[in-house]
Biopython code that builds the backbone (N, CA, C, O; Angstrom):
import numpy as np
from Bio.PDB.StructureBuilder import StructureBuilder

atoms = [
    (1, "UNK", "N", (-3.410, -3.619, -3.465)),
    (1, "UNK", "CA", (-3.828, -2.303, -3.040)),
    (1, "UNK", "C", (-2.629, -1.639, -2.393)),
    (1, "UNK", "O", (-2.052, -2.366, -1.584)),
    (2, "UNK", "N", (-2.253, -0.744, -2.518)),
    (2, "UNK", "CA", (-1.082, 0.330, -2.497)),
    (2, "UNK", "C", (-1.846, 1.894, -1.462)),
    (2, "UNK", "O", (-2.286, 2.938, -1.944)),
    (3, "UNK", "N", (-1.752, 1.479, 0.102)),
    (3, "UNK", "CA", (-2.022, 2.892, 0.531)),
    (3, "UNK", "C", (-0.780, 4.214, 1.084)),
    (3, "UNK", "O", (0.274, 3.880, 1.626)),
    (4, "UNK", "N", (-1.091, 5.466, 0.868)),
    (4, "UNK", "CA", (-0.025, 5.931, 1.605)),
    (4, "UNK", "C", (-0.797, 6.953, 2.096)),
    (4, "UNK", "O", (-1.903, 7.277, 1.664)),
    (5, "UNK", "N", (0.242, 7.827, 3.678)),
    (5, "UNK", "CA", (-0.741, 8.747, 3.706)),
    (5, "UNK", "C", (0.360, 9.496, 3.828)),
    (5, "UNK", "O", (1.514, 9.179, 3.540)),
    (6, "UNK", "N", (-0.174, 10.829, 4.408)),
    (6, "UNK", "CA", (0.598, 12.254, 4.201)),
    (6, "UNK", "C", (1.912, 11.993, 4.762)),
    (6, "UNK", "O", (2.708, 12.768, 4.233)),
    (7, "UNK", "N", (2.484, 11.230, 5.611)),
    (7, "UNK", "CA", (3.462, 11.431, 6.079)),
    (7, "UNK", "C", (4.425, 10.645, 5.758)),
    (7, "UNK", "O", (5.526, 10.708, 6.304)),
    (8, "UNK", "N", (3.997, 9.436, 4.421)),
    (8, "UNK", "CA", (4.904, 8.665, 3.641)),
    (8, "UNK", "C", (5.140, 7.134, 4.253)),
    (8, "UNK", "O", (6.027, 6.323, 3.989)),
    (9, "UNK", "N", (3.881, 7.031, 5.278)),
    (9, "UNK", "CA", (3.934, 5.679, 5.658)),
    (9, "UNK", "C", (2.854, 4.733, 4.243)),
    (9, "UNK", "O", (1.841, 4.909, 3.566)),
    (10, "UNK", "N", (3.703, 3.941, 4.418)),
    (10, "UNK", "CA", (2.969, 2.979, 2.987)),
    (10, "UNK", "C", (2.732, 1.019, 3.595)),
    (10, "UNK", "O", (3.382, 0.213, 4.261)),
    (11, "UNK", "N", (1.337, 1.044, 2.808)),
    (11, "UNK", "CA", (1.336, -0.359, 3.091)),
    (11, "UNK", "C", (0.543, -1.040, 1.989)),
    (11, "UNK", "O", (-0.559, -0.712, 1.552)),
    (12, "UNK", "N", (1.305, -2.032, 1.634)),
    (12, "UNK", "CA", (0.644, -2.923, 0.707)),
    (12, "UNK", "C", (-0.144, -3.854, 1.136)),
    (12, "UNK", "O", (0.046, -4.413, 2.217)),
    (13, "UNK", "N", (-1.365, -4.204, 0.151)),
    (13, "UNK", "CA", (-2.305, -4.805, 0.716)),
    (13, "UNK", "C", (-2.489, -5.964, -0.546)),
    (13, "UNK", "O", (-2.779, -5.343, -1.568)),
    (14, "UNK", "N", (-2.403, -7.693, -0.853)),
    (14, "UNK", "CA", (-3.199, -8.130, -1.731)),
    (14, "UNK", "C", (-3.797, -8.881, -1.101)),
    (14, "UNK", "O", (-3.543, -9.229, 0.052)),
    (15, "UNK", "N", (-5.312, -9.483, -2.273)),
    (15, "UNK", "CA", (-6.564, -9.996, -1.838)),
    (15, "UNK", "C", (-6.247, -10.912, -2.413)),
    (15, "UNK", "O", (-5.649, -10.858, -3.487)),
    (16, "UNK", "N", (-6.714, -12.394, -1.581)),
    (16, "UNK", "CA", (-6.418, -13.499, -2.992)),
    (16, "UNK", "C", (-7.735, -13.981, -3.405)),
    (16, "UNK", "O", (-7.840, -15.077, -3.954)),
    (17, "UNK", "N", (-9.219, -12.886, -3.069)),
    (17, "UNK", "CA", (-10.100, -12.896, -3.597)),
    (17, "UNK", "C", (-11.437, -11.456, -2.521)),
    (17, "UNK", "O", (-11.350, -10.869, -1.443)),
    (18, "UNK", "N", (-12.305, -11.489, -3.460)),
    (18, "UNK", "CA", (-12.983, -10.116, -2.160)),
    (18, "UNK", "C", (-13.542, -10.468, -0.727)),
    (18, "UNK", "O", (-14.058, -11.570, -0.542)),
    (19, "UNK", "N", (-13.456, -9.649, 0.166)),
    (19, "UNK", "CA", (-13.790, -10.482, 1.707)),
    (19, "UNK", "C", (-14.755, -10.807, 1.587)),
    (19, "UNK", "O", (-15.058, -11.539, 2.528)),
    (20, "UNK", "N", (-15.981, -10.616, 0.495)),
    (20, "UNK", "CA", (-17.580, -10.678, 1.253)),
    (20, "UNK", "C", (-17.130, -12.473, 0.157)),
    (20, "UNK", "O", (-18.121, -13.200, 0.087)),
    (21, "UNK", "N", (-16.084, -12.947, -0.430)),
    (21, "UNK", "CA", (-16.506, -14.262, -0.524)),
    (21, "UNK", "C", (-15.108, -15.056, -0.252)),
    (21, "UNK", "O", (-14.352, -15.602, -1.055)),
    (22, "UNK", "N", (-15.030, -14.926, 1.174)),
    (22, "UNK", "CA", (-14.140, -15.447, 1.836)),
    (22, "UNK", "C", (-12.566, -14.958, 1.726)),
    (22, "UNK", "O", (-11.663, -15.385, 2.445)),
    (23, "UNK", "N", (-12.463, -14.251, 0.973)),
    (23, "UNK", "CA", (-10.941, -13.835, 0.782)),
    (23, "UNK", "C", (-10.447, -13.207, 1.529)),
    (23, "UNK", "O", (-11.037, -12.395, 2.241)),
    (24, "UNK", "N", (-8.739, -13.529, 1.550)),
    (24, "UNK", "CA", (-7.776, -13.108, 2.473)),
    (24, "UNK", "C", (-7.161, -12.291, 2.459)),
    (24, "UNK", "O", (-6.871, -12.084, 1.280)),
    (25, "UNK", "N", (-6.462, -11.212, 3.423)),
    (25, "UNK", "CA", (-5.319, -10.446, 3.239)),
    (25, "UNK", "C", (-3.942, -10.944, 3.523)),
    (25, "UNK", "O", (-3.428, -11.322, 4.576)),
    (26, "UNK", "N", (-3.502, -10.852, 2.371)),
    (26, "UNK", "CA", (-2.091, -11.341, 2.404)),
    (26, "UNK", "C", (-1.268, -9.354, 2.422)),
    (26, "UNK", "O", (-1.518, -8.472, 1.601)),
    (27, "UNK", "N", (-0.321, -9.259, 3.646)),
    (27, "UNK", "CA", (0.290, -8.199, 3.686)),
    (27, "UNK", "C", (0.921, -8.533, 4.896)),
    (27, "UNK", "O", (0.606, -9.420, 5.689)),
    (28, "UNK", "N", (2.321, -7.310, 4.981)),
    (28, "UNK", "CA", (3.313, -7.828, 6.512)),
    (28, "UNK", "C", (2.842, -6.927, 7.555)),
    (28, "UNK", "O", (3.611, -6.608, 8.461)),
    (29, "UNK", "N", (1.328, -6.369, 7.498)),
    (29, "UNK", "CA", (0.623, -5.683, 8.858)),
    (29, "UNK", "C", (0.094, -7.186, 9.583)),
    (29, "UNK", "O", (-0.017, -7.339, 10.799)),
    (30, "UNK", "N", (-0.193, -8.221, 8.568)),
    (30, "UNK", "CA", (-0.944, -9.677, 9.471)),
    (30, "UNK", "C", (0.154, -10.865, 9.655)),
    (30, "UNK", "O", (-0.020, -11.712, 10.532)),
    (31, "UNK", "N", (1.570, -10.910, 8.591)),
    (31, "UNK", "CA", (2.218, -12.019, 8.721)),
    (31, "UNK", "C", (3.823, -11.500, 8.715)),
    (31, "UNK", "O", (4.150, -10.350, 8.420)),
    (32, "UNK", "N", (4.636, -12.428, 9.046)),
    (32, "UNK", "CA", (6.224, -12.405, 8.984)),
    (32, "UNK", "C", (6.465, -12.663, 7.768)),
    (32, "UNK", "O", (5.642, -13.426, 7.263)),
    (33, "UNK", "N", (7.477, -12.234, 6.948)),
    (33, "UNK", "CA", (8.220, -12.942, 6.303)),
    (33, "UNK", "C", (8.250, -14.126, 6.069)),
    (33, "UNK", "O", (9.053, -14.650, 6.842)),
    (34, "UNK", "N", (7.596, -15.167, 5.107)),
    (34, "UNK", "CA", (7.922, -16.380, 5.203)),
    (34, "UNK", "C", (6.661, -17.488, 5.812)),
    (34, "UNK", "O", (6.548, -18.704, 5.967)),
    (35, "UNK", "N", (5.772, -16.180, 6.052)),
    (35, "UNK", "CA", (4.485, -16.959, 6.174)),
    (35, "UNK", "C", (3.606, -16.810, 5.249)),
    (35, "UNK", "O", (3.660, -15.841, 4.492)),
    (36, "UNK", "N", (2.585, -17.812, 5.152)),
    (36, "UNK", "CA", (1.490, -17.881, 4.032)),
    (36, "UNK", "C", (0.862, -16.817, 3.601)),
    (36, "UNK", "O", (0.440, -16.754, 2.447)),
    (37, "UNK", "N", (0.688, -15.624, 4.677)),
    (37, "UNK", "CA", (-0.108, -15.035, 4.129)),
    (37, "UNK", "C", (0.789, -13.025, 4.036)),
    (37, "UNK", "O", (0.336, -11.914, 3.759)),
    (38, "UNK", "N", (1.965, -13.475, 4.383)),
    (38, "UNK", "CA", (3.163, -12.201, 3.767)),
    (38, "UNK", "C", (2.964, -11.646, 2.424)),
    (38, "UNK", "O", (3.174, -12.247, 1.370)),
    (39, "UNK", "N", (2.605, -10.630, 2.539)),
    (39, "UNK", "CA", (3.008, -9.836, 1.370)),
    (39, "UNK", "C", (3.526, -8.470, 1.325)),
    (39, "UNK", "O", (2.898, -7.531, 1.815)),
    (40, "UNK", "N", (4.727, -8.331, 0.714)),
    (40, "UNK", "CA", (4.988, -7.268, 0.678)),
    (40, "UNK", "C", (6.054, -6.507, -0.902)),
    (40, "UNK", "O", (6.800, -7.176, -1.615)),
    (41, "UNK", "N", (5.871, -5.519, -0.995)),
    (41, "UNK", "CA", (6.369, -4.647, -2.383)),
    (41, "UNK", "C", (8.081, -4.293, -1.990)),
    (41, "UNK", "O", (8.403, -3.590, -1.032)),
    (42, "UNK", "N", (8.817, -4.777, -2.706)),
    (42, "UNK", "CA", (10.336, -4.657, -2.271)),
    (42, "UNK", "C", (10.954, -3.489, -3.215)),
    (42, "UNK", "O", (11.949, -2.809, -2.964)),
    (43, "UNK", "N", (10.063, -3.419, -4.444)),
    (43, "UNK", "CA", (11.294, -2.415, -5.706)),
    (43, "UNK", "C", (10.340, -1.397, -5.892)),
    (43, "UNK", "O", (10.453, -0.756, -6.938)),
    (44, "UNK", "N", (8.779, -0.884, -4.579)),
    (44, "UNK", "CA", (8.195, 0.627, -5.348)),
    (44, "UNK", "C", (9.266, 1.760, -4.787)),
    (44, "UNK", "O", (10.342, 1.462, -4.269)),
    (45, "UNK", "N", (8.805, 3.056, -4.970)),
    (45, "UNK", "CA", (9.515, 4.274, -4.257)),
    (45, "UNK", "C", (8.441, 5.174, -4.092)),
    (45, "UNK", "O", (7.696, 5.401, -5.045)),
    (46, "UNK", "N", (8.262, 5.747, -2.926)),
    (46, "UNK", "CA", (7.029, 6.446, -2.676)),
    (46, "UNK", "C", (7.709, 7.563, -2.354)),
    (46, "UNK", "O", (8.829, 7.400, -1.869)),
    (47, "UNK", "N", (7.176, 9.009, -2.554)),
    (47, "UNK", "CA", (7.668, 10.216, -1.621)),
    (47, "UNK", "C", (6.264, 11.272, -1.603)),
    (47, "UNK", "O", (5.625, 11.419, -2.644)),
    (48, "UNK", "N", (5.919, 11.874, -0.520)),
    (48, "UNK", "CA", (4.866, 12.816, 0.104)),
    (48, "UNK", "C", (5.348, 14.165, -0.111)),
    (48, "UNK", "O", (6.486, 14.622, -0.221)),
    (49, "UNK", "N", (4.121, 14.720, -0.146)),
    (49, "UNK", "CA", (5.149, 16.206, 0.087)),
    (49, "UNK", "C", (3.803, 17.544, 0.369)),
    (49, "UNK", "O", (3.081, 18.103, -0.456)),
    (50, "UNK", "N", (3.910, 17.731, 2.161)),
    (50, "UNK", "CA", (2.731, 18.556, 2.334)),
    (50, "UNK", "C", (2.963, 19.706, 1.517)),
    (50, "UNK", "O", (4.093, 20.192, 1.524)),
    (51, "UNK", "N", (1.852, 20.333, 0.650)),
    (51, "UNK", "CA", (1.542, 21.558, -0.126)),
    (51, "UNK", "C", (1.481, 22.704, 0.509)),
    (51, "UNK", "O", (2.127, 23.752, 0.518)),
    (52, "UNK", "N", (0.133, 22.070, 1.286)),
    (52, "UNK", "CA", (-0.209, 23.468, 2.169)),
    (52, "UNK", "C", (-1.031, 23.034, 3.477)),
    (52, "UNK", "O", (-1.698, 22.061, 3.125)),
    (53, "UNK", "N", (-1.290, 23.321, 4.854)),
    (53, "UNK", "CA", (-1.560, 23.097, 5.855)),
    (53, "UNK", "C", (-0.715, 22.370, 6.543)),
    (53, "UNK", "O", (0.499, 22.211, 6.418)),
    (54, "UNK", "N", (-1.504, 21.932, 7.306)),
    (54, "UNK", "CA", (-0.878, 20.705, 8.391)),
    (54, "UNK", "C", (-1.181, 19.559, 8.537)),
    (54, "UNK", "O", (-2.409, 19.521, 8.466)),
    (55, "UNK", "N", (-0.690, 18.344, 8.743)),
    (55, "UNK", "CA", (-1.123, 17.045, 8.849)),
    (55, "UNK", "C", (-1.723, 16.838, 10.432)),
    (55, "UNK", "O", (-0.955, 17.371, 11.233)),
    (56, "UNK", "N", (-2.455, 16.441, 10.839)),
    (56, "UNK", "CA", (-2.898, 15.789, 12.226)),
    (56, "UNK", "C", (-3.616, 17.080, 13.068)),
    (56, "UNK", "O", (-3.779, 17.046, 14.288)),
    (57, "UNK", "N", (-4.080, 18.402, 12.078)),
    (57, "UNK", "CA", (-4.357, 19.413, 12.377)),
    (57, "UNK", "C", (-6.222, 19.579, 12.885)),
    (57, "UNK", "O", (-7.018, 20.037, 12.065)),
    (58, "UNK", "N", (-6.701, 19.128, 14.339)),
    (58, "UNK", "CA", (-8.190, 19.023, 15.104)),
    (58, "UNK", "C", (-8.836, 19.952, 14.630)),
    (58, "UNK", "O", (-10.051, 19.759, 14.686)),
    (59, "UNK", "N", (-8.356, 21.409, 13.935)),
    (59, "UNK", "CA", (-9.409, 22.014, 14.231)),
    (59, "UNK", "C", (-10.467, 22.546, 13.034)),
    (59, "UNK", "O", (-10.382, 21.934, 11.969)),
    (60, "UNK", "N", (-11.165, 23.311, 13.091)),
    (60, "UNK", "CA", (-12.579, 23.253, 12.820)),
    (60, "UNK", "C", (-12.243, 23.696, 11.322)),
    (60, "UNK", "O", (-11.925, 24.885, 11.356)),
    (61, "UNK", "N", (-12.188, 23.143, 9.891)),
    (61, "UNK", "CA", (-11.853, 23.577, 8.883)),
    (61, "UNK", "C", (-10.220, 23.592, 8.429)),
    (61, "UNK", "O", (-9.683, 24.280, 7.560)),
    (62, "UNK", "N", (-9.639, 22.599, 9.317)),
    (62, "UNK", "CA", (-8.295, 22.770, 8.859)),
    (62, "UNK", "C", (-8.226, 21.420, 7.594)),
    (62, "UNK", "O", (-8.751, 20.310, 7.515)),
    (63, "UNK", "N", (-7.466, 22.064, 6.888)),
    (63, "UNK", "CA", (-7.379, 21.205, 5.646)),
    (63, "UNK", "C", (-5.555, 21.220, 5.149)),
    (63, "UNK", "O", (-4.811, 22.154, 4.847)),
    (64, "UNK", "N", (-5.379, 20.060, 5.226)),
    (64, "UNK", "CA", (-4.041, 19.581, 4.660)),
    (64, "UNK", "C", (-4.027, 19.061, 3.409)),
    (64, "UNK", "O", (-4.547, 17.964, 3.204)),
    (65, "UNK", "N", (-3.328, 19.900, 2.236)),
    (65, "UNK", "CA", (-3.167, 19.573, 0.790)),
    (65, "UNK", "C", (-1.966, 18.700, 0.450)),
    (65, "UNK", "O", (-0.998, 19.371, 0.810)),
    (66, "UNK", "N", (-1.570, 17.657, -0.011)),
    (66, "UNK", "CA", (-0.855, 16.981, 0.161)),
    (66, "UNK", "C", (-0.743, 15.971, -1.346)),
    (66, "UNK", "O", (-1.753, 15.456, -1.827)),
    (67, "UNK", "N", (0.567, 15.812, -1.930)),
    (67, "UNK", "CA", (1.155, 14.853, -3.047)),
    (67, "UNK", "C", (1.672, 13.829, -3.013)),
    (67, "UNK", "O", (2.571, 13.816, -2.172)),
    (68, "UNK", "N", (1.512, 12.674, -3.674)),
    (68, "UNK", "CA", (2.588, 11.344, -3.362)),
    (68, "UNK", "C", (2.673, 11.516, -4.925)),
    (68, "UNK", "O", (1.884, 11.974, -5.752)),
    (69, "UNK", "N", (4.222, 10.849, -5.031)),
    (69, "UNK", "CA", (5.212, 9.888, -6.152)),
    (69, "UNK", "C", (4.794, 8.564, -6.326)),
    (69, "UNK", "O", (4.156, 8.071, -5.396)),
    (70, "UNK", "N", (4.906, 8.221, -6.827)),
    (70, "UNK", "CA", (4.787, 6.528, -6.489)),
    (70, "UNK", "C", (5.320, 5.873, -8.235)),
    (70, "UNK", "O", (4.873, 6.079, -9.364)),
    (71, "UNK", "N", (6.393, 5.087, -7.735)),
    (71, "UNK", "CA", (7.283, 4.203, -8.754)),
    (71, "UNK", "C", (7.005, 2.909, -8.283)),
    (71, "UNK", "O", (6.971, 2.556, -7.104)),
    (72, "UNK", "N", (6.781, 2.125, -9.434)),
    (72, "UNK", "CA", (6.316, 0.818, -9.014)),
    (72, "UNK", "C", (7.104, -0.389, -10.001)),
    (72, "UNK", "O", (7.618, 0.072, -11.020)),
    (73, "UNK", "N", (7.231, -1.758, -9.807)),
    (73, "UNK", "CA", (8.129, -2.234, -10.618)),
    (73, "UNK", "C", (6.883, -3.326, -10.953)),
    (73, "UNK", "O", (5.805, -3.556, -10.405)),
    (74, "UNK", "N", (7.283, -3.645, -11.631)),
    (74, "UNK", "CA", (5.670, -4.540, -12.696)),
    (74, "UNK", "C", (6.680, -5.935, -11.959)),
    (74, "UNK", "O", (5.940, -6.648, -11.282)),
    (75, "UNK", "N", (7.780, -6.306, -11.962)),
    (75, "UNK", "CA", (8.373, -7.373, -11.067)),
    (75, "UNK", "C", (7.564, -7.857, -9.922)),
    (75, "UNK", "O", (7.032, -8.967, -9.928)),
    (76, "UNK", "N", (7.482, -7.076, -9.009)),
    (76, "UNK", "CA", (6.738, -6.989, -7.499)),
    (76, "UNK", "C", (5.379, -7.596, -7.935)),
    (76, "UNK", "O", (4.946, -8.718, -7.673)),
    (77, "UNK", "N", (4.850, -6.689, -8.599)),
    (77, "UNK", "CA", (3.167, -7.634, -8.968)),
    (77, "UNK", "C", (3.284, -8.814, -10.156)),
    (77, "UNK", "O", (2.236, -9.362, -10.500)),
    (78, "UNK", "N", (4.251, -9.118, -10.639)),
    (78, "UNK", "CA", (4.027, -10.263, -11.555)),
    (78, "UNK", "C", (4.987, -11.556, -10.683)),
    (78, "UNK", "O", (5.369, -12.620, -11.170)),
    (79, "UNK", "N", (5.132, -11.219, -9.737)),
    (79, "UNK", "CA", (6.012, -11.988, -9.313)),
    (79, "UNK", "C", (4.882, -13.460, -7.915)),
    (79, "UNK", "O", (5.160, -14.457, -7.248)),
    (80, "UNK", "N", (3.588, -12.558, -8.240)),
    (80, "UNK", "CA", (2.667, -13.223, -7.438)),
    (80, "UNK", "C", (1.256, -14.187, -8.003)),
    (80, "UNK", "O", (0.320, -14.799, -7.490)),
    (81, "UNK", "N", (1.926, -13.793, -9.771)),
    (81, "UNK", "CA", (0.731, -14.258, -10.850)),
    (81, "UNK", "C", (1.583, -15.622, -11.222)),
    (81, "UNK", "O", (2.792, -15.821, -11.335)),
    (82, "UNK", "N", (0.170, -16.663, -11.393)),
    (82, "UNK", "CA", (1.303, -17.857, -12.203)),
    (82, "UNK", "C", (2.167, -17.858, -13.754)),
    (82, "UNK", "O", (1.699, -16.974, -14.471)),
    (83, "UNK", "N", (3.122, -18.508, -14.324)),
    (83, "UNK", "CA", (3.200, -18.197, -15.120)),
    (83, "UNK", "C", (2.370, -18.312, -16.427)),
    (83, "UNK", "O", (2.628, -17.873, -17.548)),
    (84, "UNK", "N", (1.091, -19.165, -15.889)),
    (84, "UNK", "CA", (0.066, -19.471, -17.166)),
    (84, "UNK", "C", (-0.541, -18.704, -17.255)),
    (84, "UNK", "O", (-1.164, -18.607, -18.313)),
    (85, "UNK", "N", (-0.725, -17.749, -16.265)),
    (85, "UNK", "CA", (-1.524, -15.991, -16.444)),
    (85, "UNK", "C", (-1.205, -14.719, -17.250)),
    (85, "UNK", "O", (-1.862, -13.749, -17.630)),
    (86, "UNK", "N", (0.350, -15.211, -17.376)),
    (86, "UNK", "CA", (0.870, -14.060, -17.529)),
    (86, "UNK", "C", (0.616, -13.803, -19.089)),
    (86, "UNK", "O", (0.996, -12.756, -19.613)),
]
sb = StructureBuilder()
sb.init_structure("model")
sb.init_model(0)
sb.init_chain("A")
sb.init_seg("    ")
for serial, (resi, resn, name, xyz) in enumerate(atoms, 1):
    if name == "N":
        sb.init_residue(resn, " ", resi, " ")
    sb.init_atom(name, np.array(xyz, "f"), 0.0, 1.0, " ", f" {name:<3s}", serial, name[0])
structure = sb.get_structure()
């Protein structure tokens, strides 16, 4: 899972199955580098780009229009499949 939001912060997320049957998040918001449950995307390229409004804008009907890029390298996700999957 691949989130970004308006301001071009990005975080990768994989499942090594769905939570309601025990599965984990593997991503570097829960682990270091080098631990079991690290995951992270080294070769995407993301870029944002507000349209129209404002981001973080309280008030009553404010609406922020907003675009992402997103380049992704099939490396990064095949690099977590075995090779008998592939």
């Amino acid at each position: 899972e691949l989130e970004v939001n308006p301001i071009n912060t990005v975080w990768n997320l994989m499942l090594d199955k769905p939570y309601v049957d025990d599965g984990h998040e593997h991503s570097g918001r829960i682990a270091k580098e080098g631990d079991l449950f690290y995951y992270e995307v080294r070769n995407q390229k993301t870029a944002t780009k507000i349209l129209s409004g404002s981001v973080n804008n309280q008030d009553v009907g404010a609406t922020a229009i907003w675009a992402v890029e997103i380049a992704m390298s099939h490396d990064d996700t095949l690099a977590h499949i075995s090779s008998s999957s592939r």
